[in-house]
PyMOL Python script that loads the backbone (N, CA, C, O; Angstrom):
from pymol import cmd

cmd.read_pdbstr("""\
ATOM      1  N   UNK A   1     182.435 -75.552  35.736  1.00  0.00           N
ATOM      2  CA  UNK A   1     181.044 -75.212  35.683  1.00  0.00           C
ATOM      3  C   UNK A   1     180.789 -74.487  34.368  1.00  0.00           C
ATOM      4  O   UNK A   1     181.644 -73.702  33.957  1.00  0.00           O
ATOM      5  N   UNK A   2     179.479 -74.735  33.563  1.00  0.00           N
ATOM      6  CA  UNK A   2     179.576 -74.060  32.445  1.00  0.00           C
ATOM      7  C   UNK A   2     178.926 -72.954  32.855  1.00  0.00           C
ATOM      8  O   UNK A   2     178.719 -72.815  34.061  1.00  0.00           O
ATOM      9  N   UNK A   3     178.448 -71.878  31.834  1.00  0.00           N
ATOM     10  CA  UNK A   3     177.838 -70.979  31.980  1.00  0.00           C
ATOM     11  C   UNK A   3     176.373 -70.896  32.191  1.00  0.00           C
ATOM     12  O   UNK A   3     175.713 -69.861  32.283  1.00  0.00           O
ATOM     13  N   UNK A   4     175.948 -72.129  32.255  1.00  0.00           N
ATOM     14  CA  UNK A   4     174.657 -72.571  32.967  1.00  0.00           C
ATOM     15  C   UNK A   4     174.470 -72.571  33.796  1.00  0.00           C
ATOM     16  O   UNK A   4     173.331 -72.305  34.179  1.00  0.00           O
ATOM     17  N   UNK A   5     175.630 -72.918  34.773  1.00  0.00           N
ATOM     18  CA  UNK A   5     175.802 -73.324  36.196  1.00  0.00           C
ATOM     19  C   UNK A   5     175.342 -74.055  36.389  1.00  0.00           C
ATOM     20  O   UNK A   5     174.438 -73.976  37.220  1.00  0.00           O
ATOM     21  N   UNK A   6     175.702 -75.527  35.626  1.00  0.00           N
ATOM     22  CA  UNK A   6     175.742 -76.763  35.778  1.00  0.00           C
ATOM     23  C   UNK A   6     177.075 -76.984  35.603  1.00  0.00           C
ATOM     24  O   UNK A   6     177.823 -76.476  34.768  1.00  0.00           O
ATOM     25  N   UNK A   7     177.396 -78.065  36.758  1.00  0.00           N
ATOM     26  CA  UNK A   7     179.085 -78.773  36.881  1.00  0.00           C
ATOM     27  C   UNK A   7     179.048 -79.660  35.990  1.00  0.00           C
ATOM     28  O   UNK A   7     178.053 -80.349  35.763  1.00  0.00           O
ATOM     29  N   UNK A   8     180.281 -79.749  35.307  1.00  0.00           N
ATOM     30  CA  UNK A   8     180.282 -80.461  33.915  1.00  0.00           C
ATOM     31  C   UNK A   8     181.235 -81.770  34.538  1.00  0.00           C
ATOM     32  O   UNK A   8     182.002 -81.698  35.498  1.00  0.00           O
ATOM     33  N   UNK A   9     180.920 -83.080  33.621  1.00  0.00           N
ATOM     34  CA  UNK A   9     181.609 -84.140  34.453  1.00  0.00           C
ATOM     35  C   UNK A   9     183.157 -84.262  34.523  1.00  0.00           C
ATOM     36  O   UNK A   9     183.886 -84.721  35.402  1.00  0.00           O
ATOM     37  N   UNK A  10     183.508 -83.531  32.936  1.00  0.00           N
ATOM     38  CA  UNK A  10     185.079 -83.255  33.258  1.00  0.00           C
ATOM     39  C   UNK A  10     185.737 -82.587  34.241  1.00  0.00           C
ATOM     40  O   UNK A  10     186.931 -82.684  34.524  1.00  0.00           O
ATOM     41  N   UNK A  11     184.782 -81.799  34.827  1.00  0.00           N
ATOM     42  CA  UNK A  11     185.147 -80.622  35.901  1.00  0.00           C
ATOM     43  C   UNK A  11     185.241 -81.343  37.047  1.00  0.00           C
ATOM     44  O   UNK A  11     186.167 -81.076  37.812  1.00  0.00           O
ATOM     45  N   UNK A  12     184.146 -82.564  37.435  1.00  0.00           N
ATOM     46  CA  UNK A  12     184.036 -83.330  38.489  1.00  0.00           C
ATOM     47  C   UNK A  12     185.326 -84.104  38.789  1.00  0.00           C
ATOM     48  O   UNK A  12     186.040 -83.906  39.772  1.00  0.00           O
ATOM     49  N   UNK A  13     185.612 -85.329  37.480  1.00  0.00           N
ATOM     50  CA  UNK A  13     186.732 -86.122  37.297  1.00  0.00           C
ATOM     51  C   UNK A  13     187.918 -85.239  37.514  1.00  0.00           C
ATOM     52  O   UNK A  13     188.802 -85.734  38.214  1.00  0.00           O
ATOM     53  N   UNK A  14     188.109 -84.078  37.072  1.00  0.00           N
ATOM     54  CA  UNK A  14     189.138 -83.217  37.399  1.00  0.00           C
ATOM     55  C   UNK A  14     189.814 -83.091  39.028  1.00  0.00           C
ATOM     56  O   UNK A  14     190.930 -83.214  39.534  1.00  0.00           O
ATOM     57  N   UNK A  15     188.578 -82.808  39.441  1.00  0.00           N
ATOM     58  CA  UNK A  15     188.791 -82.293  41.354  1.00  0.00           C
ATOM     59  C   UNK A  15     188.979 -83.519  41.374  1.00  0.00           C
ATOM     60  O   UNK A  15     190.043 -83.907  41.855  1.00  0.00           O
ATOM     61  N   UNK A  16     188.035 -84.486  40.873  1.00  0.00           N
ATOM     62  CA  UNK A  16     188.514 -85.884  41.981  1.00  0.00           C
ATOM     63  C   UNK A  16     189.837 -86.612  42.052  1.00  0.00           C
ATOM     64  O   UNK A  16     190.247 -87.358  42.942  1.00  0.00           O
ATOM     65  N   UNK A  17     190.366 -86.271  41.026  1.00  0.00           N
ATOM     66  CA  UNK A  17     191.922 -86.403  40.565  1.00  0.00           C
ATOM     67  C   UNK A  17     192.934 -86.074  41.326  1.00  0.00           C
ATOM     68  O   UNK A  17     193.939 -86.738  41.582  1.00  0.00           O
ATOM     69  N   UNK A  18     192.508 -84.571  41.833  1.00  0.00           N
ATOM     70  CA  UNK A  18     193.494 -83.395  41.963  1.00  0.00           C
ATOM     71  C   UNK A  18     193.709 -84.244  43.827  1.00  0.00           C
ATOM     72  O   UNK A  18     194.708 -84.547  44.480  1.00  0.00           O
ATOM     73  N   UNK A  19     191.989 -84.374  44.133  1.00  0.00           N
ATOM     74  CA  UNK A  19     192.116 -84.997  45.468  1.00  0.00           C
ATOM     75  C   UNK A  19     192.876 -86.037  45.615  1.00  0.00           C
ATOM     76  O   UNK A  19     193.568 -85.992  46.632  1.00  0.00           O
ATOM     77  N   UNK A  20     192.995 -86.957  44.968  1.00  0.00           N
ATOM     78  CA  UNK A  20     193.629 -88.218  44.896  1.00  0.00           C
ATOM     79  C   UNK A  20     195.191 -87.896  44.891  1.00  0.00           C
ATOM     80  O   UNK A  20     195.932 -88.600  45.577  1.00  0.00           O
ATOM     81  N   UNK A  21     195.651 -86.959  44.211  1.00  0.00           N
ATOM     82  CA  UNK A  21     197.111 -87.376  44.251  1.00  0.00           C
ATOM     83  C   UNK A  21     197.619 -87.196  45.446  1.00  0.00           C
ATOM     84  O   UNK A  21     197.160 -86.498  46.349  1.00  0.00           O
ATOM     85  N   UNK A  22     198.819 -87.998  45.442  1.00  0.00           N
ATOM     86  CA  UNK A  22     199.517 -87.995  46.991  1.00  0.00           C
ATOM     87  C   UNK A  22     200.794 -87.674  47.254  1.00  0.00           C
ATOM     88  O   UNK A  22     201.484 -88.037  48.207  1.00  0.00           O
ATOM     89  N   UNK A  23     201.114 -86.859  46.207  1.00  0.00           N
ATOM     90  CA  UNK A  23     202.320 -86.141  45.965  1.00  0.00           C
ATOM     91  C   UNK A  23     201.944 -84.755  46.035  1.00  0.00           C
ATOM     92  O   UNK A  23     201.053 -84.226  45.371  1.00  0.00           O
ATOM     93  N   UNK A  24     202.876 -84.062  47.107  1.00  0.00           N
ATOM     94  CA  UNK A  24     202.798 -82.281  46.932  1.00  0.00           C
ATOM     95  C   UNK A  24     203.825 -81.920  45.751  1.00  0.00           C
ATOM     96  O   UNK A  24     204.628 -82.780  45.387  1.00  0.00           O
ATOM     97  N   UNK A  25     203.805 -80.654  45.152  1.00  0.00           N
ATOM     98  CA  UNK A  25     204.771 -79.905  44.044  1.00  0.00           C
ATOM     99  C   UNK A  25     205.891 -80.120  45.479  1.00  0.00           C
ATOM    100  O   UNK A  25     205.820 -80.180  46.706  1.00  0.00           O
ATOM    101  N   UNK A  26     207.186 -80.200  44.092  1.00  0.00           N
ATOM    102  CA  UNK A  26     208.681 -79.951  44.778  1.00  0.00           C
ATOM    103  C   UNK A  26     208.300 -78.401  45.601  1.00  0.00           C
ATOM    104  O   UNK A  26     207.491 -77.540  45.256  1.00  0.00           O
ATOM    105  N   UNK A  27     209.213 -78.436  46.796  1.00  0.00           N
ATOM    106  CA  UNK A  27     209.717 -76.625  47.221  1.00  0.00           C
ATOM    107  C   UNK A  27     210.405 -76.221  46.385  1.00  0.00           C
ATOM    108  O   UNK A  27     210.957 -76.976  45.585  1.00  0.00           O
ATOM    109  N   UNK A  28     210.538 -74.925  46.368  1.00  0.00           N
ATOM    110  CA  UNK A  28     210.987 -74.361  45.417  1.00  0.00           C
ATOM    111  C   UNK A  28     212.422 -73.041  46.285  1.00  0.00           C
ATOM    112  O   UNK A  28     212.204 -72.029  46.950  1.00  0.00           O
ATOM    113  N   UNK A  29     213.547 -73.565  45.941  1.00  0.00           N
ATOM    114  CA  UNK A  29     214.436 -72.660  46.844  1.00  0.00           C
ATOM    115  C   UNK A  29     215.050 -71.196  46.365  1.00  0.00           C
ATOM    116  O   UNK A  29     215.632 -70.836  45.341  1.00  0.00           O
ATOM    117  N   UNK A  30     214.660 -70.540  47.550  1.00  0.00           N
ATOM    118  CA  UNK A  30     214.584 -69.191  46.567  1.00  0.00           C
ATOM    119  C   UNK A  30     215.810 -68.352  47.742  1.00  0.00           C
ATOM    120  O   UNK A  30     216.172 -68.961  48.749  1.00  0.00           O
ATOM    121  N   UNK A  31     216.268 -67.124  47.476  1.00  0.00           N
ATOM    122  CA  UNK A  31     216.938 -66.649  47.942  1.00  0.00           C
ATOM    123  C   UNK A  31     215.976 -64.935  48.905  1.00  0.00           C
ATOM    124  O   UNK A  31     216.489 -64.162  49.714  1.00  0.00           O
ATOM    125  N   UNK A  32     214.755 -64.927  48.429  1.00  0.00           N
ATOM    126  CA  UNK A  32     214.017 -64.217  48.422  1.00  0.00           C
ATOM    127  C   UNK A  32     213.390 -64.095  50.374  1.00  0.00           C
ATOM    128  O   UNK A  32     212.892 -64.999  51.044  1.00  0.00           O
ATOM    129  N   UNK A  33     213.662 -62.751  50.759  1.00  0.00           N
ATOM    130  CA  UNK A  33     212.760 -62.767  52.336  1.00  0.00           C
ATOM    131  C   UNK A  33     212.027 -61.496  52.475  1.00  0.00           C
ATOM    132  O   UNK A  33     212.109 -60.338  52.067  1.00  0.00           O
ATOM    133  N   UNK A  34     211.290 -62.206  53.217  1.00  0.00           N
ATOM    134  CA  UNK A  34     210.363 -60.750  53.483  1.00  0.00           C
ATOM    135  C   UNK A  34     210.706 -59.787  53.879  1.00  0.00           C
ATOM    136  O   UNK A  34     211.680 -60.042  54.588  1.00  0.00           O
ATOM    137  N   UNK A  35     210.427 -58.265  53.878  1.00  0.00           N
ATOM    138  CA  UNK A  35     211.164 -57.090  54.265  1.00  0.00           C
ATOM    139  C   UNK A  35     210.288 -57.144  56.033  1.00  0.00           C
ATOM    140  O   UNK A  35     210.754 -56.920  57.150  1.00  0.00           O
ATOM    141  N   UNK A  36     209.026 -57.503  55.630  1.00  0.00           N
ATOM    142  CA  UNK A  36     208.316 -57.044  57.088  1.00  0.00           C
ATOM    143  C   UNK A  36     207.165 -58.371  56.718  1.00  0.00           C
ATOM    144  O   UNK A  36     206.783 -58.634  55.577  1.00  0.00           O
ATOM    145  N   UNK A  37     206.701 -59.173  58.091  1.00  0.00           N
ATOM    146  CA  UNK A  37     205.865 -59.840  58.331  1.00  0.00           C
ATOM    147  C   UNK A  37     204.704 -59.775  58.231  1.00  0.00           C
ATOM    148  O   UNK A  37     204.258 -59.025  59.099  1.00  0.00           O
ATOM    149  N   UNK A  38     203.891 -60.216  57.552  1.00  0.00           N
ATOM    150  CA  UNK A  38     202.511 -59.728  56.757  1.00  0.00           C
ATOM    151  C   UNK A  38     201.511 -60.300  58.200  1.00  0.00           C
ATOM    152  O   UNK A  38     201.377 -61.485  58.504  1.00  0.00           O
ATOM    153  N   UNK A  39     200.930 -59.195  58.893  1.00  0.00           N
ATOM    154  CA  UNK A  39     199.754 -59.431  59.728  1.00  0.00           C
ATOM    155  C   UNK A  39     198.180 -59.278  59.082  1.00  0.00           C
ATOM    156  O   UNK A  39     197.616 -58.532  58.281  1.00  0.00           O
ATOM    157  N   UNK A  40     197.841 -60.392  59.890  1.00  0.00           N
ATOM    158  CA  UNK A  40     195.964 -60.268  59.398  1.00  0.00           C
ATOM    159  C   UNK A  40     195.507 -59.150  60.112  1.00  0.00           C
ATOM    160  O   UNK A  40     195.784 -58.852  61.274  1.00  0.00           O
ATOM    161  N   UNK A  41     194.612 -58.414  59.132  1.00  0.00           N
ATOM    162  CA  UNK A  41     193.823 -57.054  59.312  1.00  0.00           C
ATOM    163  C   UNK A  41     192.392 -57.813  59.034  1.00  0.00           C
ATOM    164  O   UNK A  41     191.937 -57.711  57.894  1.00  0.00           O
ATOM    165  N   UNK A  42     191.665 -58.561  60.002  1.00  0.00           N
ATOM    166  CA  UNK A  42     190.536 -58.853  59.691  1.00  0.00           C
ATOM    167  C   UNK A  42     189.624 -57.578  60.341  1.00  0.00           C
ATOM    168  O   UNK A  42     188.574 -57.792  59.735  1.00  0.00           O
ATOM    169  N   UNK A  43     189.364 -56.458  61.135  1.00  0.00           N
ATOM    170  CA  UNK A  43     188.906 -55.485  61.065  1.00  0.00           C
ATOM    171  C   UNK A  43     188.579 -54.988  59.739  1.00  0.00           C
ATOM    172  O   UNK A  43     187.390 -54.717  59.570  1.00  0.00           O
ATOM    173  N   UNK A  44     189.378 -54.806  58.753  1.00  0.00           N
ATOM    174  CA  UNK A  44     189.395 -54.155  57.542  1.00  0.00           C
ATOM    175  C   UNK A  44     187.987 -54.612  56.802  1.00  0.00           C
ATOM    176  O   UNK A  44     187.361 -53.780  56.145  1.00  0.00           O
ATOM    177  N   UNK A  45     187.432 -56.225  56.964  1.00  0.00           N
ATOM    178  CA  UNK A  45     186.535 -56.634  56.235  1.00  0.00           C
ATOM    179  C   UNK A  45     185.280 -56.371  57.273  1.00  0.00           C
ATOM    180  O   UNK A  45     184.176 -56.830  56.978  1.00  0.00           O
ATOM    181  N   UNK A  46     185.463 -55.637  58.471  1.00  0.00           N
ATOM    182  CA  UNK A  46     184.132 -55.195  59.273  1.00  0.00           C
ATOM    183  C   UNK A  46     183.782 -54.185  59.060  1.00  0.00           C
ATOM    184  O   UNK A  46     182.733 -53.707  59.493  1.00  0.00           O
ATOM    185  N   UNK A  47     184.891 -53.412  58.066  1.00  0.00           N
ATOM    186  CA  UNK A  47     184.073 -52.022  57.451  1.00  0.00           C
ATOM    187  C   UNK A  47     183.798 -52.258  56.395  1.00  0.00           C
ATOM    188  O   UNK A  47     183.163 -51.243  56.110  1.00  0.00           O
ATOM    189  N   UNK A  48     183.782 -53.073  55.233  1.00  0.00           N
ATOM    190  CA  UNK A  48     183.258 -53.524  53.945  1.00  0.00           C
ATOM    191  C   UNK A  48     181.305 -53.444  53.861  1.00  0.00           C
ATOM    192  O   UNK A  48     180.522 -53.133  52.963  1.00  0.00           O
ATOM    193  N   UNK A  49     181.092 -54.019  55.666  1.00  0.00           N
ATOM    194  CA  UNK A  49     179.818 -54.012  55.636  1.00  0.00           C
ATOM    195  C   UNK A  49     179.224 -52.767  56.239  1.00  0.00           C
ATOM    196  O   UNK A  49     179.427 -52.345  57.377  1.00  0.00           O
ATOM    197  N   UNK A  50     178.013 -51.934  54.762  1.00  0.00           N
ATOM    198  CA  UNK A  50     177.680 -50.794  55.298  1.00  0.00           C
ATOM    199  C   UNK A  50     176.476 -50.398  56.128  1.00  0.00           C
ATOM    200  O   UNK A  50     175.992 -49.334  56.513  1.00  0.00           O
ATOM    201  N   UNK A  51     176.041 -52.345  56.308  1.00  0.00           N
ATOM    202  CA  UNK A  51     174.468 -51.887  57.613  1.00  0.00           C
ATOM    203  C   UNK A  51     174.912 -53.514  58.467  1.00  0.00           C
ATOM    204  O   UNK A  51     175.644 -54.503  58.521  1.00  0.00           O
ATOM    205  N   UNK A  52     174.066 -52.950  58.869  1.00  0.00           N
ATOM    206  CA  UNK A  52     174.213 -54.426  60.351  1.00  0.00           C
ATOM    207  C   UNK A  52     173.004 -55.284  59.779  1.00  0.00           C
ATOM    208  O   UNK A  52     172.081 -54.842  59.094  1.00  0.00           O
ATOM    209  N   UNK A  53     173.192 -56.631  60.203  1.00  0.00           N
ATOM    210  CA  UNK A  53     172.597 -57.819  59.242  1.00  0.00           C
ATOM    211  C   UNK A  53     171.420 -58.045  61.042  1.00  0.00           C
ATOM    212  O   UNK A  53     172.203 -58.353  61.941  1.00  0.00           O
ATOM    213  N   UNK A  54     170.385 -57.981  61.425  1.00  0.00           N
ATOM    214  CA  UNK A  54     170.233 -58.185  62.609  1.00  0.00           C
ATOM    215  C   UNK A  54     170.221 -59.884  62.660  1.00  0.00           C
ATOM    216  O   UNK A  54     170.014 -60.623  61.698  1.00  0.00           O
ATOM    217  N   UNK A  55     170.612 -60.441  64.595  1.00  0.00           N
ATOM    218  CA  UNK A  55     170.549 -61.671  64.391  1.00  0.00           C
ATOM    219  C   UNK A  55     169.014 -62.156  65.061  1.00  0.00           C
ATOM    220  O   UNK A  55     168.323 -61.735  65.989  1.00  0.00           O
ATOM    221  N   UNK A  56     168.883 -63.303  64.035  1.00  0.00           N
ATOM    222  CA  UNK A  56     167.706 -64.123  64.171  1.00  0.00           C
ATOM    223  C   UNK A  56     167.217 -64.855  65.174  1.00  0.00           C
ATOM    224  O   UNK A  56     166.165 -65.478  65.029  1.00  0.00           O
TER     225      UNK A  56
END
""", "prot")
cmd.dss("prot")
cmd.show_as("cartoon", "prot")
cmd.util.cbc("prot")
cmd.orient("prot")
């Protein structure tokens, strides 16, 4: 997108590309583990909001 915020056609042909291929990247083997299991804290983003949105 340029700084117009118009999508430019190289940008288009790009994604449509990216969609098309049908090959994933190699894995990559690592020796590397997690110390502790990463849990979702979606609470955390219910205090981000500082008024209530009322519903319609």
């Amino acid at each position: 997108m340029t700084s117009s915020g118009i999508t430019s056609a190289e940008h288009v042909l790009n994604v449509l590309a990216r969609l098309n291929q049908s090959q994933f990247p190699a894995q990559v083997e690592t020796s590397l583990k997690l110390g502790e299991e990463l849990l979702a804290n979606t609470s955390r983003y219910d205090n981000l909001s500082t008024h209530e949105v009322p519903n319609v």
